[in-house]
C-alpha positions as CSV (number, residue, x, y, z in Angstrom):
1,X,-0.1,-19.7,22.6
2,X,-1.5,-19.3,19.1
3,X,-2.3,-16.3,17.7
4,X,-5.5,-16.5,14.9
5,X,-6.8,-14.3,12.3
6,X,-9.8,-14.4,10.8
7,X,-11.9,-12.7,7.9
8,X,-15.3,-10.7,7.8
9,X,-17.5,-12.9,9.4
10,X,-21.0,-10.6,8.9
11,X,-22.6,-12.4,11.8
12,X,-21.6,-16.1,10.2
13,X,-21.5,-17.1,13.8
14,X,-22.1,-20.8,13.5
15,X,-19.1,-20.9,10.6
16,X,-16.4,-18.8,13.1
17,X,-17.0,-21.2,15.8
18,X,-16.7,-24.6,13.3
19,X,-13.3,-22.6,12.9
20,X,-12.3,-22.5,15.9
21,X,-13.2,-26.0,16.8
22,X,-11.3,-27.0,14.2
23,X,-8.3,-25.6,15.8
24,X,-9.3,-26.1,19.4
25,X,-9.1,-22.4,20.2
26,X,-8.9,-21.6,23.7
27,X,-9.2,-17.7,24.8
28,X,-7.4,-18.6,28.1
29,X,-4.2,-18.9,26.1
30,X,-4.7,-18.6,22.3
31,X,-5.5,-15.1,20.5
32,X,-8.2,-14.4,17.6
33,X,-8.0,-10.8,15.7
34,X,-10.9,-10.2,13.5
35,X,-10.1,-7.9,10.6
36,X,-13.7,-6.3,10.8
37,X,-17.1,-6.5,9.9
38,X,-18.4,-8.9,12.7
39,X,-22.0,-7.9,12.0
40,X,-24.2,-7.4,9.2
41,X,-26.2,-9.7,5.9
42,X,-25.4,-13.3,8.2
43,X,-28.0,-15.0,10.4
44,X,-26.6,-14.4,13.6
45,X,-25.0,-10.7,14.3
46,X,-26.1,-10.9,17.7
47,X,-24.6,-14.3,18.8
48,X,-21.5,-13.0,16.9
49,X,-21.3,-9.9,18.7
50,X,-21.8,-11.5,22.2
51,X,-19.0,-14.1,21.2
52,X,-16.4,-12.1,20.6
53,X,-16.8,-9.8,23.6
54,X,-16.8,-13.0,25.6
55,X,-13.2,-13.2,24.6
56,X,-12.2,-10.3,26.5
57,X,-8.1,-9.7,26.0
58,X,-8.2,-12.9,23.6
59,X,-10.1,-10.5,20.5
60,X,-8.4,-8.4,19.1
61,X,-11.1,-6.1,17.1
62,X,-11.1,-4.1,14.1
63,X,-13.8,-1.8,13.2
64,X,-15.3,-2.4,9.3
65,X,-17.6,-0.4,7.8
66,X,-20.6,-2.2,8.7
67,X,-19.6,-2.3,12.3
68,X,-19.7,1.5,12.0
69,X,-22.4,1.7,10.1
70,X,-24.2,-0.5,12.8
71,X,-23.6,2.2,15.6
72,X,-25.0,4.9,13.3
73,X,-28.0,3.1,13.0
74,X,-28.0,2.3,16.6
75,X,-27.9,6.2,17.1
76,X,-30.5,6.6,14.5
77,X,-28.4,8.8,12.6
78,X,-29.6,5.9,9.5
79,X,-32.1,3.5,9.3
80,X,-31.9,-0.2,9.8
81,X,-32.0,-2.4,6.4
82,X,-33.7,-5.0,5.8
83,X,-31.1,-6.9,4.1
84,X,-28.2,-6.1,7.1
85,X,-30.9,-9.0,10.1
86,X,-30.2,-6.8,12.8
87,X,-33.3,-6.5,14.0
88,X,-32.9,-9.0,17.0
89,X,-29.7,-7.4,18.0
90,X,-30.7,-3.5,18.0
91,X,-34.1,-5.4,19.9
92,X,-31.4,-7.3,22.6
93,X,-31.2,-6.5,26.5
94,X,-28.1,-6.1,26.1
95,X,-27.6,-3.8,23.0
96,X,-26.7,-1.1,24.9
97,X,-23.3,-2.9,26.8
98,X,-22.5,-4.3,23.2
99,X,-22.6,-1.4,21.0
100,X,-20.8,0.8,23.6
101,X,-18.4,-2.3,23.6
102,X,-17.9,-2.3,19.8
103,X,-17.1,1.3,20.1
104,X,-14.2,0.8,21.7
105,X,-12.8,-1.1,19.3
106,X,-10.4,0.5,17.6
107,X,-9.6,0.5,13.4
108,X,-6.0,-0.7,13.9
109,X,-4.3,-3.6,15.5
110,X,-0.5,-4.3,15.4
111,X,-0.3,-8.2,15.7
112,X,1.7,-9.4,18.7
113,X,5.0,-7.5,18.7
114,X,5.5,-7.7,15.0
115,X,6.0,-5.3,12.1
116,X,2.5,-6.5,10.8
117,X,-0.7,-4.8,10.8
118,X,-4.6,-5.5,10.3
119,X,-7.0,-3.1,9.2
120,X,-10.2,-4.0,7.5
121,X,-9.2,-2.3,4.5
122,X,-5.9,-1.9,4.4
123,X,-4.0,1.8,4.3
124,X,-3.7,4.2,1.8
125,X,-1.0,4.9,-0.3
126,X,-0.3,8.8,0.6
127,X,0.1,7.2,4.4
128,X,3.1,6.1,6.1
129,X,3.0,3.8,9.2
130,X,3.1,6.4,11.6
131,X,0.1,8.6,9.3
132,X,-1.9,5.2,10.1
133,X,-1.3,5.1,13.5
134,X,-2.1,8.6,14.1
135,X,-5.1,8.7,12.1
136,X,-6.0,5.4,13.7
137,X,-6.2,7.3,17.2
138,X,-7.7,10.1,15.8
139,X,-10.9,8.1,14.7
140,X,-10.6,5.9,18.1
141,X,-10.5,9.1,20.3
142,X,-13.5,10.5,18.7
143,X,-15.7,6.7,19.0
144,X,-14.9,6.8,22.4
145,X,-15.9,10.3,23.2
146,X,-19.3,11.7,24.7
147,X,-19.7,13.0,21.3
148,X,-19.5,10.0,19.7
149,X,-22.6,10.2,17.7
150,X,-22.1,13.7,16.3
151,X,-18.8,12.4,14.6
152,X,-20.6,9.0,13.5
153,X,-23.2,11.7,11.5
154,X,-19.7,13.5,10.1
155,X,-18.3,10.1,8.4
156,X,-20.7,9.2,5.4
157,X,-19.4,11.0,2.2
158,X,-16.8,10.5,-0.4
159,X,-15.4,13.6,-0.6
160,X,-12.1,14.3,0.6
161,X,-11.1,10.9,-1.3
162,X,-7.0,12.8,-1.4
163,X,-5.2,13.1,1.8
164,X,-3.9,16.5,1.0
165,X,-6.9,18.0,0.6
166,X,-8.3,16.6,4.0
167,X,-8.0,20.1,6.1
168,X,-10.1,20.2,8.6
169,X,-10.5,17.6,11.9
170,X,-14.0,17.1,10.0
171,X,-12.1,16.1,6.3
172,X,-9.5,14.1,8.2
173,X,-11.6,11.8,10.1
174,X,-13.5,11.2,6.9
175,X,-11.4,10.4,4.9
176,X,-9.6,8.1,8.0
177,X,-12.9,6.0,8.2
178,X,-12.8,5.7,4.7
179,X,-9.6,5.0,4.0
180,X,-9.3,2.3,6.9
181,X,-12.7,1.1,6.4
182,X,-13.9,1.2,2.5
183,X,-10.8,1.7,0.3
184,X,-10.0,-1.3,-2.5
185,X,-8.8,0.7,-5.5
186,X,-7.3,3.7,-5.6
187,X,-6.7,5.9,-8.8
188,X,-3.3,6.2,-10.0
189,X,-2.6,10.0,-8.3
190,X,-3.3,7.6,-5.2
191,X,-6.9,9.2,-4.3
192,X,-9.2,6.6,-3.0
193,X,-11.8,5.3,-5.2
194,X,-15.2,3.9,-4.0
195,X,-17.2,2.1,-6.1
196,X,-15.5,-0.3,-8.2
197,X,-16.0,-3.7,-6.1
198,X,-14.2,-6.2,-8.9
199,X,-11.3,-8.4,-8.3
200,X,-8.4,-7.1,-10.0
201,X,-8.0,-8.2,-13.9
202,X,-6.9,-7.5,-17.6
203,X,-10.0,-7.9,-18.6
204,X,-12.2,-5.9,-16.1
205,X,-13.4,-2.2,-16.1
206,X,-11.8,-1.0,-13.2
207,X,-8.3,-1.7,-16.0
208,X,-10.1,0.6,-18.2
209,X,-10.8,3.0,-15.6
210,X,-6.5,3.4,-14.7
211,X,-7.7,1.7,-11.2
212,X,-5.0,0.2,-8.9
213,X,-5.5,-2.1,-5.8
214,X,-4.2,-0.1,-2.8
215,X,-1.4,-2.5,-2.0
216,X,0.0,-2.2,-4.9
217,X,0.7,1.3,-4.7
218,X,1.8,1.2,-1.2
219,X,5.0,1.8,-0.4
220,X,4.4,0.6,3.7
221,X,3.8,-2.9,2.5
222,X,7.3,-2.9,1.0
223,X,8.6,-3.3,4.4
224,X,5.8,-3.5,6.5
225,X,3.3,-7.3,6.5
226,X,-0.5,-6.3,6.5
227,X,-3.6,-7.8,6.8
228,X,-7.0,-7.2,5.9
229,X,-10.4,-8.3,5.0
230,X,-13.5,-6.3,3.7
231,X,-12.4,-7.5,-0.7
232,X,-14.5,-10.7,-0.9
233,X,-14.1,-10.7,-4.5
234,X,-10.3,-11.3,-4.2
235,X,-11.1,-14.2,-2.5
236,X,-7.8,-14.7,-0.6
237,X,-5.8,-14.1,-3.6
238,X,-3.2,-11.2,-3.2
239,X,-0.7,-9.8,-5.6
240,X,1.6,-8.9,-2.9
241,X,3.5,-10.8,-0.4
242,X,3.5,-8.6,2.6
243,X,0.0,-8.5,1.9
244,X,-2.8,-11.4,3.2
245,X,-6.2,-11.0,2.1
246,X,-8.9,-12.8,4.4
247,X,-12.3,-11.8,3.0
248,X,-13.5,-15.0,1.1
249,X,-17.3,-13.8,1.3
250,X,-18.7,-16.3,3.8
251,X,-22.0,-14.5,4.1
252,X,-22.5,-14.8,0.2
253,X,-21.7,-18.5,0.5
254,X,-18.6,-18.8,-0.2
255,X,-16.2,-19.7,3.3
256,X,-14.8,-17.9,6.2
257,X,-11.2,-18.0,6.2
258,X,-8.8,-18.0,9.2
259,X,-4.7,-17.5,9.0
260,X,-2.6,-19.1,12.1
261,X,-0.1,-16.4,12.5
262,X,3.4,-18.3,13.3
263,X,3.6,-21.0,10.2
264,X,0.8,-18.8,8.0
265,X,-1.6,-22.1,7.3
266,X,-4.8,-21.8,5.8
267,X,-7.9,-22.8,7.6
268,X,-11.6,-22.5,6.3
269,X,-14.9,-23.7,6.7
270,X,-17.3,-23.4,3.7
271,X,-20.3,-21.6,4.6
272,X,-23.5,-23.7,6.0
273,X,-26.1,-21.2,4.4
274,X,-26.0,-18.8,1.4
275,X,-27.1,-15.4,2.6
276,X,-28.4,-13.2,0.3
């Protein structure tokens, strides 16, 4: 058995399976854990989406913002965009089955029996594992409940962006989808900071601004491996060992990246379309 993880794949459906041919994948013994984002600004959400549940125990799913974001718009708590090509998946015969399917999924995975995580984000430095986990459940619970949809209406927002100040069941799954979903810098008293896209350097504003990637404030990662997608503009390149980066921004042309879990090799395929 090999165990596979792959970046955001924003429904770059014909690139993920060039991947896995490359690799000879098979779901009846091998394993693939996708760090998020499976839908969204590629060609093909739908065809993604219908993939990766055909995996069955062989996926091992994390939720990404736009995944979430999807399931608001499927319970028109927001409207579709243009730019997202969803249209012929919130139009399938089977949208229904998929999208209560996606949320299942839950917004961490530990991989194999390892101390190693994936979220699509990463985790926040004011966490500890166990925060993570906890918080991780508290988001899943609420997906999976009848009353899904009322807390998918409660998650857009910036506000808490600091952990201490999340009070309320309402602040705390906030700043939970946030955190696990949308996080890349965060300001040095460690609140979360949302809008500063940029890979990290001298010469860049978020410098100027006293920004900090998340990992590098993390004191988890000292001791605990993590993995996560959702930066494309980091391109794979991470300051931190115990930290792997697999966003390389396939769906803006770039390529989809894939990490074989026991010997850490580097698989790719370069995108076969620019999406914009």
């Amino acid at each position: 058995m090999a165990i596979y993880l792959v970046g955001d794949i924003q429904g770059c459906y014909s690139e993920l399976k060039a991947l896995l041919n490359q690799v000879d994948f098979d779901k009846a013994k091998d394993q693939l854990y996708l760090a998020g984002d499976l839908v969204a600004r590629g060609p093909d959400s739908l065809a993604t989406l219908r993939f990766v549940k055909s995996l069955g125990h062989s996926a091992k799913v994390v939720l990404g913002n736009h995944d979430l974001h999807l399931l608001a718009v499927y319970a028109d708590i927001k409207k579709v965009k243009k730019q997202d090509k969803l249209e012929s998946l919130l139009c399938a015969d089977d949208v229904d089955e998929l999208m209560d399917w996606l949320a299942q999924q839950p917004l961490l995975q530990q991989i194999a029996d390892d101390n190693a995580y994936m979220s699509h984000a990463g985790i926040p430095p004011q966490w500890s594992l166990q925060q993570a986990i906890v918080q991780a459940d508290f988001v899943q619970q609420r997906l999976r409940s009848t009353d899904r949809n009322q807390w998918l209406s409660l998650m857009y927002g910036e506000q808490p962006n600091d952990w201490l100040q999340a009070i309320t069941e309402v602040e705390k799954f906030r700043f939970s989808v946030n955190a696990f979903t949308r996080m890349r810098y965060c300001f040095k008293n460690q609140q979360l900071e949302f809008v500063n896209k940029l890979s990290p350097s001298p010469s860049t504003s978020t410098q100027q601004a006293n920004l900090i990637p998340w990992y590098e404030l993390s004191t988890t990662v000292e001791s605990t491996i993590w993995v996560f997608g959702h930066w494309a503009a980091l391109m794979g390149h991470c300051s931190h060992p115990n930290v792997y980066a697999l966003d390389t921004g396939c769906v803006w042309g770039n390529h989809l990246t894939m990490l074989r879990w026991h010997d850490k090799k580097i698989f790719i395929e370069q995108a076969h379309q620019a999406n914009s």
